[in-house]
N, CA and C atoms of all chains as a GROMACS GRO file, in nm:
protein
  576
    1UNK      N    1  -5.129  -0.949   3.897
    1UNK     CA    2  -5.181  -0.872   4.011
    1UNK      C    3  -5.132  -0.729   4.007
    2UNK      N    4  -4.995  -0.722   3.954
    2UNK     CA    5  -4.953  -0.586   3.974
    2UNK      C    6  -5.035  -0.473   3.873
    3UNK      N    7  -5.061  -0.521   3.735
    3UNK     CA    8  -5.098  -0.453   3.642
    3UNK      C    9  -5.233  -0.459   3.688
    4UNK      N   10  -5.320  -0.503   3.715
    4UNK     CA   11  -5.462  -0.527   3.749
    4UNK      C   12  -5.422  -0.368   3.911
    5UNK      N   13  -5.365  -0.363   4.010
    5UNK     CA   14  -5.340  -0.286   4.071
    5UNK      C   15  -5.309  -0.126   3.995
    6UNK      N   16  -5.204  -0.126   3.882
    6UNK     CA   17  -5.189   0.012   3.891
    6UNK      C   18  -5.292   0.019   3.790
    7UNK      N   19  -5.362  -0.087   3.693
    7UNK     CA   20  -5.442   0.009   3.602
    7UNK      C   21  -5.564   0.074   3.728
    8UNK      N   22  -5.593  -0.014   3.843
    8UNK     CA   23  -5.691   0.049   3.922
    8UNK      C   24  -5.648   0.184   3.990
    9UNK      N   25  -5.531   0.216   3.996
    9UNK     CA   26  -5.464   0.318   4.052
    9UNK      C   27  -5.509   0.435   3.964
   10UNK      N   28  -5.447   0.429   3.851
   10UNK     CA   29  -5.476   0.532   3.725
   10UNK      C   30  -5.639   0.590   3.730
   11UNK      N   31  -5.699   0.450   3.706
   11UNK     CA   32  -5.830   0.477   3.701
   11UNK      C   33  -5.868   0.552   3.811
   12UNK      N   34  -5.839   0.535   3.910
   12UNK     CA   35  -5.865   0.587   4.039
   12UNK      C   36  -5.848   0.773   4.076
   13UNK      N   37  -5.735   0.764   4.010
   13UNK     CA   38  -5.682   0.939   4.010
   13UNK      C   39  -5.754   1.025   3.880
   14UNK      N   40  -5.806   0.942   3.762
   14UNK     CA   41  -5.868   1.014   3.682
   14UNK      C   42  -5.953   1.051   3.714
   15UNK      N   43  -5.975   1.182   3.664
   15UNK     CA   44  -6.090   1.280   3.766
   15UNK      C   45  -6.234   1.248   3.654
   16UNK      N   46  -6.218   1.196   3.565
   16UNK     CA   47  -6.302   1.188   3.449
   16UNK      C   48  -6.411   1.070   3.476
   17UNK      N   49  -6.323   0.911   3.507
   17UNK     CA   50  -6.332   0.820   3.574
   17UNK      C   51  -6.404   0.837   3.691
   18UNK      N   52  -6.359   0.919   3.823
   18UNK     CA   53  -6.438   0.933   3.944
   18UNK      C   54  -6.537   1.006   3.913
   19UNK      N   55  -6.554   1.098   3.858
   19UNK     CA   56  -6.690   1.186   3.819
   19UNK      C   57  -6.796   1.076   3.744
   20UNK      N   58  -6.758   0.989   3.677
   20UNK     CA   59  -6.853   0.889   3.644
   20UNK      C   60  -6.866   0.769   3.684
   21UNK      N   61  -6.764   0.718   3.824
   21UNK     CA   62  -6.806   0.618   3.921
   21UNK      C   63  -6.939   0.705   4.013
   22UNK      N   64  -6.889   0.822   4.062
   22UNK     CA   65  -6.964   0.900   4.155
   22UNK      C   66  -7.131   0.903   4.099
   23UNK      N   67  -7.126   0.942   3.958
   23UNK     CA   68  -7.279   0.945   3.902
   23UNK      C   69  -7.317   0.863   3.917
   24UNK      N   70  -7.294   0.758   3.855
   24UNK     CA   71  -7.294   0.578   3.853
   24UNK      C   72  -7.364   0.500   3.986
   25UNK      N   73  -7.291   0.527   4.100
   25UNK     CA   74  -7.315   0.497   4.230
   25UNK      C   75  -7.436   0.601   4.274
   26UNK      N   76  -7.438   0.675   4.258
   26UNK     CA   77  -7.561   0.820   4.287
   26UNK      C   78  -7.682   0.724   4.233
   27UNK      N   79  -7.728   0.726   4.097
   27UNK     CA   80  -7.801   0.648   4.056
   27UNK      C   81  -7.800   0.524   4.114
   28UNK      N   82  -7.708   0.442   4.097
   28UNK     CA   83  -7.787   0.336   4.167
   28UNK      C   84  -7.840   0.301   4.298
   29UNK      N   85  -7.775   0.440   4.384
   29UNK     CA   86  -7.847   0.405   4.536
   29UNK      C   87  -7.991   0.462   4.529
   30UNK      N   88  -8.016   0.560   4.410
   30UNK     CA   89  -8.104   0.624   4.418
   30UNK      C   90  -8.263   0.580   4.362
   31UNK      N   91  -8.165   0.437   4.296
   31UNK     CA   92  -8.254   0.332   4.252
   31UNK      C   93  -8.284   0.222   4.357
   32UNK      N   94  -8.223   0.199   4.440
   32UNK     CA   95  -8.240   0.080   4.527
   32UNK      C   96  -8.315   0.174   4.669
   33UNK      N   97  -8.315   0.284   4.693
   33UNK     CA   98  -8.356   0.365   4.773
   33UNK      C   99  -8.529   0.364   4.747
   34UNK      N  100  -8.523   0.420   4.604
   34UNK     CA  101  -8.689   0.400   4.538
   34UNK      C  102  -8.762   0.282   4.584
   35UNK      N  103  -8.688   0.165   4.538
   35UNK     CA  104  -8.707   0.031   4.532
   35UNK      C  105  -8.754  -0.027   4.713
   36UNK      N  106  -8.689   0.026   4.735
   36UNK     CA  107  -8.663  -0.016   4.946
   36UNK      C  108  -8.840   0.066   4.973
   37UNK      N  109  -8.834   0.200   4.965
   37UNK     CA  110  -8.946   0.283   4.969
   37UNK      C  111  -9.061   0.218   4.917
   38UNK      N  112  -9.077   0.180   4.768
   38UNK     CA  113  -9.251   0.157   4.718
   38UNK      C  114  -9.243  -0.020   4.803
   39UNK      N  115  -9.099  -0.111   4.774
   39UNK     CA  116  -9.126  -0.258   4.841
   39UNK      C  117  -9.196  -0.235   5.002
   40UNK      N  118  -9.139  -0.128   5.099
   40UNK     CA  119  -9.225  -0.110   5.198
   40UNK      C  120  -9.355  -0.089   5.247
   41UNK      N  121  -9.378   0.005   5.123
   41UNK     CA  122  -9.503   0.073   5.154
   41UNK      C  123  -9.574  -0.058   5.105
   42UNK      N  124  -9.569  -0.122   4.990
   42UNK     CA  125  -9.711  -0.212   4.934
   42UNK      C  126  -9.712  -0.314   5.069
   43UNK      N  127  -9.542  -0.329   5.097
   43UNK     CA  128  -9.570  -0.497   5.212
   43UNK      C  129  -9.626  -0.459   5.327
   44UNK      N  130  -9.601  -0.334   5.378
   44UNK     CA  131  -9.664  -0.318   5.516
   44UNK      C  132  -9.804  -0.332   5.500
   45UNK      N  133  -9.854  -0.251   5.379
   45UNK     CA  134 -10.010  -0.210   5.358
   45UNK      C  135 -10.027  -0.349   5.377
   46UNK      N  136  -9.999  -0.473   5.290
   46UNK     CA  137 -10.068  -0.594   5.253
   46UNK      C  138 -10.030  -0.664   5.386
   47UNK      N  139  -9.944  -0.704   5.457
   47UNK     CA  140  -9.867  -0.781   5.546
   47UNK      C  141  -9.906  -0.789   5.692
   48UNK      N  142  -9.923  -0.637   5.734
   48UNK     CA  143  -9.945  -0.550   5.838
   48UNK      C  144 -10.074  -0.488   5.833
   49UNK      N  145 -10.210  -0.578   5.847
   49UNK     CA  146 -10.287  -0.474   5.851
   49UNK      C  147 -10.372  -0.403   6.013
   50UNK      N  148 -10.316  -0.478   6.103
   50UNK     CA  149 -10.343  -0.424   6.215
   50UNK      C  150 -10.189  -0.452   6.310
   51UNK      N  151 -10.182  -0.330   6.280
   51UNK     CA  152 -10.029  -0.398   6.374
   51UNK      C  153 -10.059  -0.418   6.514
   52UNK      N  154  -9.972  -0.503   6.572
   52UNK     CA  155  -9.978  -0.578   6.707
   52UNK      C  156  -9.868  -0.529   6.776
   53UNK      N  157  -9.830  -0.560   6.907
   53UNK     CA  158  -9.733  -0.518   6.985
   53UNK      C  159  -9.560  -0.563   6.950
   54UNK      N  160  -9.530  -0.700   6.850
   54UNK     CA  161  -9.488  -0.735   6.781
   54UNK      C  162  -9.485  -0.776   6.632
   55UNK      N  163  -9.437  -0.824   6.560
   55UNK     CA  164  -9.414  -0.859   6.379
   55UNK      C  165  -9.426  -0.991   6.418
   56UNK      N  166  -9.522  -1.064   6.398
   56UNK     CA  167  -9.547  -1.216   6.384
   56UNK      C  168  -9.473  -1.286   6.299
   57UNK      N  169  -9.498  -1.391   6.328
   57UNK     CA  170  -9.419  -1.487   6.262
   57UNK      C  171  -9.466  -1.472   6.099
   58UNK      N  172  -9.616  -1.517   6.106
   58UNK     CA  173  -9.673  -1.503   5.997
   58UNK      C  174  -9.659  -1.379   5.899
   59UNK      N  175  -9.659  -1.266   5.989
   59UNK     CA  176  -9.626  -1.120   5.901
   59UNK      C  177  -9.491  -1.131   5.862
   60UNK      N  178  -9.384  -1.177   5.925
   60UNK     CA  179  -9.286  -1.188   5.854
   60UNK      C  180  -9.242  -1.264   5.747
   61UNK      N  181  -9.285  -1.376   5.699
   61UNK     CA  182  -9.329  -1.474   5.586
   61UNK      C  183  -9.394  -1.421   5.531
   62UNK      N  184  -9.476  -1.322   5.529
   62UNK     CA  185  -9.570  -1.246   5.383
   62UNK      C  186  -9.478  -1.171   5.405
   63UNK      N  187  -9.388  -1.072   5.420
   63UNK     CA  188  -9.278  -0.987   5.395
   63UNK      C  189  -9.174  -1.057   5.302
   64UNK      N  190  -9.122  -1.193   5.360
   64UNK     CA  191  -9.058  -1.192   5.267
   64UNK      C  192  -9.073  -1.238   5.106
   65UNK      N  193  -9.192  -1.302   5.137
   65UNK     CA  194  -9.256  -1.325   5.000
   65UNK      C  195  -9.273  -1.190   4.911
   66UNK      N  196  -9.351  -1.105   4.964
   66UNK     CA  197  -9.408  -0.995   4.927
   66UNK      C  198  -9.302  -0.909   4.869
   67UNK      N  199  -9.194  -0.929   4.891
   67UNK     CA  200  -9.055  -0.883   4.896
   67UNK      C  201  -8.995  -0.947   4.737
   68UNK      N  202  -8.973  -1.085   4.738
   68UNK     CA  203  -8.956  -1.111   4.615
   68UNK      C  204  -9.047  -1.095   4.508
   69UNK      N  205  -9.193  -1.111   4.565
   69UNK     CA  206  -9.276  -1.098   4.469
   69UNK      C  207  -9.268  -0.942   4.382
   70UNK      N  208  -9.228  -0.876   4.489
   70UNK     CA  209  -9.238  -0.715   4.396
   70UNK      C  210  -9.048  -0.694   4.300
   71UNK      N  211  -9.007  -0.761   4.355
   71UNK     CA  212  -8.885  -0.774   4.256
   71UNK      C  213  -8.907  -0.797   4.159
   72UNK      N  214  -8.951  -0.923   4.160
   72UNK     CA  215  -8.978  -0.979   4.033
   72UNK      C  216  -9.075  -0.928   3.949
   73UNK      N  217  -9.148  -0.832   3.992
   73UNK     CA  218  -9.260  -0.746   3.920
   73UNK      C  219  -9.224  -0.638   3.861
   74UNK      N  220  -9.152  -0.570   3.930
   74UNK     CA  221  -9.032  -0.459   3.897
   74UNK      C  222  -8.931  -0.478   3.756
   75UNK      N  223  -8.851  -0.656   3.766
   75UNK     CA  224  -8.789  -0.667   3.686
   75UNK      C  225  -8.910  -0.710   3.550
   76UNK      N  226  -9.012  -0.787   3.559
   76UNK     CA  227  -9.107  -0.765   3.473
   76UNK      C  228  -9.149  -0.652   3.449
   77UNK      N  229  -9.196  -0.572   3.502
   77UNK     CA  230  -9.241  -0.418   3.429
   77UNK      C  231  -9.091  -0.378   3.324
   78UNK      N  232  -8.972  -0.352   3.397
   78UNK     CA  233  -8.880  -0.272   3.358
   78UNK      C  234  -8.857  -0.333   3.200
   79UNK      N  235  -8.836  -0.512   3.171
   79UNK     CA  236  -8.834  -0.584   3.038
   79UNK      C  237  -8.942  -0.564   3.011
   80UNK      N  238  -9.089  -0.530   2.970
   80UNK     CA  239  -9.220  -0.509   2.896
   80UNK      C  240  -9.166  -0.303   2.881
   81UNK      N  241  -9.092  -0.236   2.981
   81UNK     CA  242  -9.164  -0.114   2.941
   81UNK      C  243  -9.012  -0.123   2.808
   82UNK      N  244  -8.913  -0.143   2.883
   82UNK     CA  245  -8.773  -0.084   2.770
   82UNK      C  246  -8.846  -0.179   2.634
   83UNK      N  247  -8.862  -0.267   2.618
   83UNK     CA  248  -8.904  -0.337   2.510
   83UNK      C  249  -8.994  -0.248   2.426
   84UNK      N  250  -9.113  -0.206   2.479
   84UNK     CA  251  -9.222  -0.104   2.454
   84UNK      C  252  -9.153  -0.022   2.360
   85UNK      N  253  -9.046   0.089   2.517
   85UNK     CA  254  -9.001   0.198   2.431
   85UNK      C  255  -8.900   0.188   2.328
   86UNK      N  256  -8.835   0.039   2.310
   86UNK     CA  257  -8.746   0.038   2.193
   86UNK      C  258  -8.802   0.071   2.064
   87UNK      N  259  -8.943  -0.023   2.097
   87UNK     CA  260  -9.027  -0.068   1.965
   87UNK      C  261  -9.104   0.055   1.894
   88UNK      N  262  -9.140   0.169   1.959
   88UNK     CA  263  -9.191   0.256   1.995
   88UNK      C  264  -9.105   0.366   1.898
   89UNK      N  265  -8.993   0.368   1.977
   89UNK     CA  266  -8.880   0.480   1.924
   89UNK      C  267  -8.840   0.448   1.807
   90UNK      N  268  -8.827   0.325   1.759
   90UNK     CA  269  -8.768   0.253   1.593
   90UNK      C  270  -8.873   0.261   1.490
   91UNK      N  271  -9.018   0.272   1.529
   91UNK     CA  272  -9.133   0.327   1.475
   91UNK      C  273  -9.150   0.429   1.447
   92UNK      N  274  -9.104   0.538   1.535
   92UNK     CA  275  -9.073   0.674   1.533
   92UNK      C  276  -9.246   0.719   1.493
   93UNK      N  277  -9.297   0.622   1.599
   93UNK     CA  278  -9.479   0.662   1.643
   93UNK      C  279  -9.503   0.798   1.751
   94UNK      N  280  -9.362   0.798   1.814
   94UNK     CA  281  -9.384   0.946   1.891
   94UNK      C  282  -9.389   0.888   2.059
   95UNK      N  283  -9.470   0.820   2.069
   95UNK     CA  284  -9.462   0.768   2.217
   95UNK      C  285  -9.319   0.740   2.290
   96UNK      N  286  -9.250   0.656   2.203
   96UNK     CA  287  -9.129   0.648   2.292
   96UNK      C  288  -9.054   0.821   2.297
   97UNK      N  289  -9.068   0.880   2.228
   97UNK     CA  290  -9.009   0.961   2.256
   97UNK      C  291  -9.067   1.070   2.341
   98UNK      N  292  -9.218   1.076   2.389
   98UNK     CA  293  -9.253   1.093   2.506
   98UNK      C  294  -9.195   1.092   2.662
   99UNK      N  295  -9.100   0.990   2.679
   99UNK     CA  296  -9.068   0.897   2.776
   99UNK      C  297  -8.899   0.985   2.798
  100UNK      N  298  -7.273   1.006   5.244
  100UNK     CA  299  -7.165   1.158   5.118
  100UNK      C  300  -7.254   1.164   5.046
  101UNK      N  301  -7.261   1.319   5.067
  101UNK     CA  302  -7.309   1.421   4.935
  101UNK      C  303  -7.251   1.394   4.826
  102UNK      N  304  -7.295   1.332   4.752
  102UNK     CA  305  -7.213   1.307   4.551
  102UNK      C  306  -7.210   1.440   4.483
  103UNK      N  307  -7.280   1.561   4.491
  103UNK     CA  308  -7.260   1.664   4.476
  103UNK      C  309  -7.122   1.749   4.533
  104UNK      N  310  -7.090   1.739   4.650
  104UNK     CA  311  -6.975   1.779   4.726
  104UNK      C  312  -6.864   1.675   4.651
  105UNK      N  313  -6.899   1.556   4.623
  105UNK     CA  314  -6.752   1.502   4.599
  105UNK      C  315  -6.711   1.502   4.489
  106UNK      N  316  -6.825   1.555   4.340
  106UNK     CA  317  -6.791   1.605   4.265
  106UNK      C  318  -6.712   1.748   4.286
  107UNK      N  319  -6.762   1.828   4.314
  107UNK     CA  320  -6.742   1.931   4.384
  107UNK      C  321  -6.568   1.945   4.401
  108UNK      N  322  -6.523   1.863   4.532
  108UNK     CA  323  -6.434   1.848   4.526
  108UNK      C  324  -6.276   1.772   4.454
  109UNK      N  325  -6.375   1.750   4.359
  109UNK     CA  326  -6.258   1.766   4.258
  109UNK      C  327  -6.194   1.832   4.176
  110UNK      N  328  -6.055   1.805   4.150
  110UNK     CA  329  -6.018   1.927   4.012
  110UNK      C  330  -6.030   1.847   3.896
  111UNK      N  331  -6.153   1.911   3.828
  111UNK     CA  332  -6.200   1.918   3.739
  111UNK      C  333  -6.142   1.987   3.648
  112UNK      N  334  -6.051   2.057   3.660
  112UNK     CA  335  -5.985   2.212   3.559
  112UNK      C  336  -5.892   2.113   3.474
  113UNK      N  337  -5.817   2.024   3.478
  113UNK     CA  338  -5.721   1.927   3.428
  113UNK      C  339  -5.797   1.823   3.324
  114UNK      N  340  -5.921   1.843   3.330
  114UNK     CA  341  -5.974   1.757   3.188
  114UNK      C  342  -5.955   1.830   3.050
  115UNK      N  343  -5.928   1.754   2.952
  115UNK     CA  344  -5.942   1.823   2.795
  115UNK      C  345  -6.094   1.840   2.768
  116UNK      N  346  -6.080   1.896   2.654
  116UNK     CA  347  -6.197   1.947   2.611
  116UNK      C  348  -6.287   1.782   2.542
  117UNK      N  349  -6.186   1.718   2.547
  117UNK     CA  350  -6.245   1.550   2.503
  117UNK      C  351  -6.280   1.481   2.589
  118UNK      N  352  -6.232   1.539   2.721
  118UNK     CA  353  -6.304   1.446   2.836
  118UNK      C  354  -6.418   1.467   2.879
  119UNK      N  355  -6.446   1.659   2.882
  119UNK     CA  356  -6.577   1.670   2.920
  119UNK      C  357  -6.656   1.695   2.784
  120UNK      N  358  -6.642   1.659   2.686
  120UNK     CA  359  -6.714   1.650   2.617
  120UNK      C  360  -6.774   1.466   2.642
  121UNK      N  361  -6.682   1.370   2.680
  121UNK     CA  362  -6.701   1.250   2.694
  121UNK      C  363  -6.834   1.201   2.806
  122UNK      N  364  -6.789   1.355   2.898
  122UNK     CA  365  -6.859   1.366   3.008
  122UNK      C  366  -6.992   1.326   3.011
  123UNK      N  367  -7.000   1.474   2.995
  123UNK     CA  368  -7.150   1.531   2.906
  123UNK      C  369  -7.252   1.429   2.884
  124UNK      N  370  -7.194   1.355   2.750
  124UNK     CA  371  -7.231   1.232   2.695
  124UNK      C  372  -7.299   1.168   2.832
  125UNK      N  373  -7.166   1.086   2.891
  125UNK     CA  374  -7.223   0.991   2.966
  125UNK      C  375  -7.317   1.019   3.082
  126UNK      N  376  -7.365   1.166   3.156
  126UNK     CA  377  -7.428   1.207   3.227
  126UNK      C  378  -7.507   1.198   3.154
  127UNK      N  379  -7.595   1.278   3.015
  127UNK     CA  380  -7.699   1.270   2.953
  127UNK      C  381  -7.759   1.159   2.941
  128UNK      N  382  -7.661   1.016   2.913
  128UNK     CA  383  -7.736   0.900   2.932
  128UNK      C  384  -7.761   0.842   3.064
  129UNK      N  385  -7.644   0.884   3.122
  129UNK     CA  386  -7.723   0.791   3.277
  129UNK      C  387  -7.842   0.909   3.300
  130UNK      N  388  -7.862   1.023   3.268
  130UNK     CA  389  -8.004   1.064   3.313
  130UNK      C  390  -8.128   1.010   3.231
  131UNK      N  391  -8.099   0.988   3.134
  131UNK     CA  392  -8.203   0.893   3.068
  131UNK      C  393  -8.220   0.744   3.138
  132UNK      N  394  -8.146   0.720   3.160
  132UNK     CA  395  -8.156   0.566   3.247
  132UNK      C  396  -8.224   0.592   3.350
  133UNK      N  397  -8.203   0.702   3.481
  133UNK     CA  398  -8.242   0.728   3.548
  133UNK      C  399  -8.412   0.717   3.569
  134UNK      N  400  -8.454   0.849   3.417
  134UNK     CA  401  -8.556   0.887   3.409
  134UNK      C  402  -8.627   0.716   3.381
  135UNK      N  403  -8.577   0.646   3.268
  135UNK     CA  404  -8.670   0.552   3.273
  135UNK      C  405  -8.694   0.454   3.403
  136UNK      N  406  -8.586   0.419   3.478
  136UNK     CA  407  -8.605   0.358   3.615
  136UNK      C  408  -8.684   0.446   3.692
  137UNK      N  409  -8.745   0.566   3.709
  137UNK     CA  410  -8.790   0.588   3.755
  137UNK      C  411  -8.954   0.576   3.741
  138UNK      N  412  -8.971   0.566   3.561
  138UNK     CA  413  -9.122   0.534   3.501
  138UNK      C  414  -9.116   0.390   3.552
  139UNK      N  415  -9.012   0.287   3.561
  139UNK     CA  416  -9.080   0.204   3.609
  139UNK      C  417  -9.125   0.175   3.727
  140UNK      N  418  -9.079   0.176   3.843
  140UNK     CA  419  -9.107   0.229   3.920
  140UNK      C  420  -9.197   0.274   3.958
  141UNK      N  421  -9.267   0.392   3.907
  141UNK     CA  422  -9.414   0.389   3.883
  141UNK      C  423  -9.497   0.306   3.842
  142UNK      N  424  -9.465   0.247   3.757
  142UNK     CA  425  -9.525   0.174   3.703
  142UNK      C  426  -9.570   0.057   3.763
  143UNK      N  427  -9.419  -0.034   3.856
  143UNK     CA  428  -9.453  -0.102   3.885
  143UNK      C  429  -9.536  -0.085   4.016
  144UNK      N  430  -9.532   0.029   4.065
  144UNK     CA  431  -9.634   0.085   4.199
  144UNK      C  432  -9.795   0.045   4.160
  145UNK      N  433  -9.810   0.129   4.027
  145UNK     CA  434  -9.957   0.114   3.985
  145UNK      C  435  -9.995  -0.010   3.915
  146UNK      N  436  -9.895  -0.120   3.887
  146UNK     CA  437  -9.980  -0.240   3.858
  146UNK      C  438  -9.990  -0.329   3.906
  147UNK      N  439  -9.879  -0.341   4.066
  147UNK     CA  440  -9.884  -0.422   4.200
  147UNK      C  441 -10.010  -0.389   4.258
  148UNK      N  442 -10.068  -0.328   4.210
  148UNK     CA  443 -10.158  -0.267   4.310
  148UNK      C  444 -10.306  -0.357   4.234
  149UNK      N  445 -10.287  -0.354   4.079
  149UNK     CA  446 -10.394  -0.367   4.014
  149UNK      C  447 -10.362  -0.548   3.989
  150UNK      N  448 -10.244  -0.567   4.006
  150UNK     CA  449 -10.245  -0.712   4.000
  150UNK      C  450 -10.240  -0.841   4.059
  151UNK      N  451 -10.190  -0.803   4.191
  151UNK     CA  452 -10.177  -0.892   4.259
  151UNK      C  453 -10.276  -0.833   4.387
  152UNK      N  454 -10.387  -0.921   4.402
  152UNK     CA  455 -10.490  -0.988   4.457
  152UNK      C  456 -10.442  -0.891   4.641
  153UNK      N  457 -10.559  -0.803   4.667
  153UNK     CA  458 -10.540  -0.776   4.807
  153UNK      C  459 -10.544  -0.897   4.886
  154UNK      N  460 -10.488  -0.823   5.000
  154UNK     CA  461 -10.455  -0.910   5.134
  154UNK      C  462 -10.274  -0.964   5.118
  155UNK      N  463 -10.288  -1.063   5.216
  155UNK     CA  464 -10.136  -1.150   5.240
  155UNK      C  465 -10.095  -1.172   5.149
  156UNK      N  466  -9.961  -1.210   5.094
  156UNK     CA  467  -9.906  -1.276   4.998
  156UNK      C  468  -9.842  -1.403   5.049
  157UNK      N  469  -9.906  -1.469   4.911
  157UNK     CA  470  -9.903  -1.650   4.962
  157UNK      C  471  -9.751  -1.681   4.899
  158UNK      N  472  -9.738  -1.611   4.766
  158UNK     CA  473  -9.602  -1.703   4.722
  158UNK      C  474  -9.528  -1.574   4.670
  159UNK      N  475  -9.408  -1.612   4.677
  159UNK     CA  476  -9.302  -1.522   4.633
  159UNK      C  477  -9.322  -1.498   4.508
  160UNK      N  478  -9.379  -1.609   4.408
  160UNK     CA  479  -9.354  -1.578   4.287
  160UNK      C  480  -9.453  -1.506   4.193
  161UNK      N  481  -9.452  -1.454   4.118
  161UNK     CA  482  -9.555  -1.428   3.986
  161UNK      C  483  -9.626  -1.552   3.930
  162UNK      N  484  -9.719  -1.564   3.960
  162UNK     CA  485  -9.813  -1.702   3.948
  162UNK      C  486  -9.857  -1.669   3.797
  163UNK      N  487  -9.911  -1.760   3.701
  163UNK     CA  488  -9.941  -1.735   3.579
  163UNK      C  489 -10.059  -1.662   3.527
  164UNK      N  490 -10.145  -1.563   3.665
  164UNK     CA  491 -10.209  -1.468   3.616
  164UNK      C  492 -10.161  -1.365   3.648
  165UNK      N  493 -10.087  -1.350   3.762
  165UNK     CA  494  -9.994  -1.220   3.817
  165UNK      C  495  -9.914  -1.185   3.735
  166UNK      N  496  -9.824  -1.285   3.641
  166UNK     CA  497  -9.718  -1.204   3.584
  166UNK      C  498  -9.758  -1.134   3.408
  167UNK      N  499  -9.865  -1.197   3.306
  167UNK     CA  500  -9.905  -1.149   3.213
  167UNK      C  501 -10.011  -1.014   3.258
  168UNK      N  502 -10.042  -1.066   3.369
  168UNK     CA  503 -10.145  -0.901   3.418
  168UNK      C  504 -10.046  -0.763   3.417
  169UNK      N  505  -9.933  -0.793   3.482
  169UNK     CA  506  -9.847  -0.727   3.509
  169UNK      C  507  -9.746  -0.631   3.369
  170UNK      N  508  -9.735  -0.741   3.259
  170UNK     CA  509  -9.678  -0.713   3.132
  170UNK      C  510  -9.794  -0.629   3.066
  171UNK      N  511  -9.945  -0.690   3.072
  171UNK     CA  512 -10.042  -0.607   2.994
  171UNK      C  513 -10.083  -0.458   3.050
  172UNK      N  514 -10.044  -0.510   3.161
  172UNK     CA  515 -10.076  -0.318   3.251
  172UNK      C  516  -9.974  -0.219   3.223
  173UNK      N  517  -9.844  -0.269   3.218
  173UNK     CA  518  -9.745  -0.182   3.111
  173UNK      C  519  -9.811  -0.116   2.967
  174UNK      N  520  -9.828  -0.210   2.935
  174UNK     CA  521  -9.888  -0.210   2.772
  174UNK      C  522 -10.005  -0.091   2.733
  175UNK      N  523 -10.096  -0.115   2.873
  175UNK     CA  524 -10.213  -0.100   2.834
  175UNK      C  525 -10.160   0.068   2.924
  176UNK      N  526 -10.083   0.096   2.978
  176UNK     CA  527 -10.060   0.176   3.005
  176UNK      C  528 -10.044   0.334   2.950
  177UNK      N  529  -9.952   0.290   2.857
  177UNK     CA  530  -9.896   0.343   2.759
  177UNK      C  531  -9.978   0.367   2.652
  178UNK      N  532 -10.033   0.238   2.614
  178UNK     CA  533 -10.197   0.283   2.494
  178UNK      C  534 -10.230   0.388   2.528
  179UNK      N  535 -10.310   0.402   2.701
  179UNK     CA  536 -10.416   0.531   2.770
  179UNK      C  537 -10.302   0.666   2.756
  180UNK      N  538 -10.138   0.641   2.749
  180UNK     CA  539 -10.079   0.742   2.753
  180UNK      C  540 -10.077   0.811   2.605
  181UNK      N  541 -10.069   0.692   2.524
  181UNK     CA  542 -10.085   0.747   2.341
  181UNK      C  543 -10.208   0.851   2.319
  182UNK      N  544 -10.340   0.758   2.411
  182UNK     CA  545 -10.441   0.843   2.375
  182UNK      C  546 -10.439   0.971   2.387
  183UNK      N  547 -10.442   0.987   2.539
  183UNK     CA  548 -10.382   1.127   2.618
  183UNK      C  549 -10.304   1.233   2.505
  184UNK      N  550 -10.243   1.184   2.466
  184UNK     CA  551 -10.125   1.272   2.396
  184UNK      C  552 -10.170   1.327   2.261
  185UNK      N  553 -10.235   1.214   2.194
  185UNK     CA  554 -10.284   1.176   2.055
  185UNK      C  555 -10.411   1.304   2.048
  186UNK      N  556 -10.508   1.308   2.205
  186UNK     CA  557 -10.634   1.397   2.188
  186UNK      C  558 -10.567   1.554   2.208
  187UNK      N  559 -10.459   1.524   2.317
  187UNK     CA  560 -10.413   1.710   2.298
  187UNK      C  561 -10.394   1.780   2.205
  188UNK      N  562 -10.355   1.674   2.147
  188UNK     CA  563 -10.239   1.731   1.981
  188UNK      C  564 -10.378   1.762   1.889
  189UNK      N  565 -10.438   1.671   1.882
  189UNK     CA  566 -10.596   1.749   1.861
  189UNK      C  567 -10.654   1.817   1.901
  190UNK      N  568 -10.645   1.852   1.998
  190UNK     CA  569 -10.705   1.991   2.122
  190UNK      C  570 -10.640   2.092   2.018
  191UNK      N  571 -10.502   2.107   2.016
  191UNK     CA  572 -10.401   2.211   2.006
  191UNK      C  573 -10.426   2.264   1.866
  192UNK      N  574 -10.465   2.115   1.773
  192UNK     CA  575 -10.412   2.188   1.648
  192UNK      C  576 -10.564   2.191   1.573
   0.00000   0.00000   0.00000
């Protein structure tokens, strides 16, 4: 416990270290921010198409579906595109390096 | 918090020339990471749109025409982007 503590200490005061937790965390809120934004916009469009004085029961069950469903579409696009651009860039066809 | 300010507020003057060279590095790639999370992203905007069936959503999951629609609209994406690129370069030269 103790060594698990000061190596986090060290790490902690390195300014090298925090400058690349700080990026690190930047990006990824800036990814889950994206993510929150387009998952809203498609579920309301599809979910919500006349809104009512309340969120129904039913609208809320296509939310949360609609919700995993675009995850999982997301994490499918993201494995088909990096795959793409690996294949792409090791070809040295020019496209991946478009990207 | 501004991540700009809290870089900012650090002293930065106490790194070697090996750290921010280390730096560098690792910013250049997380901006490449960035940039590609962000093509997908797009991506996956424009093929939710083209793949999964207007109206309600019945099931959480990628059903077995939703999710190959979804991989080929990547694909086929990128083809229309080769073209694009492929006719300028012919425009140009």
């Amino acid at each position: 416990m103790d060594s698990i503590g000061a190596q986090g200490m060290s790490a902690f005061s390195d300014p090298k270290v925090q400058v690349m937790r700080t990026v690190q965390q930047e990006a990824a809120m800036q990814n889950a921010r994206m993510l929150v934004e387009k998952l809203n916009e498609h579920c309301f469009e599809r979910c919500v198409p006349k809104p009512g004085t309340s969120l129904s029961k039913g609208e809320e069950g296509c939310f949360t579906h609609c919700m995993e469903k675009y995850m999982s579409a997301w994490n499918t696009v993201s494995k088909q595109y990096v795959a793409r651009i690996t294949k792409e860039s090791q070809q040295g066809t020019g496209v991946g390096a478009s990207f | 918090m501004d991540p700009s300010n809290a870089i900012a507020g650090m002293d930065l003057s106490k790194l070697s020339d090996r750290d921010k060279q280390e730096l560098q590095q690792f910013v250049m790639n997380e901006s490449q990471k960035a940039r590609i999370q962000a093509s997908v992203h797009s991506l996956t905007d424009t093929c939710f749109r083209k793949c999964i069936p207007a109206g309600g959503i019945k099931s959480p999951k990628l059903d077995k025409y939703e999710e190959p629609c979804m991989r080929q609209c990547v694909d086929r994406f990128l083809d229309a982007n080769f073209v694009v690129l492929k006719e300028l370069e012919r425009m140009r030269g």
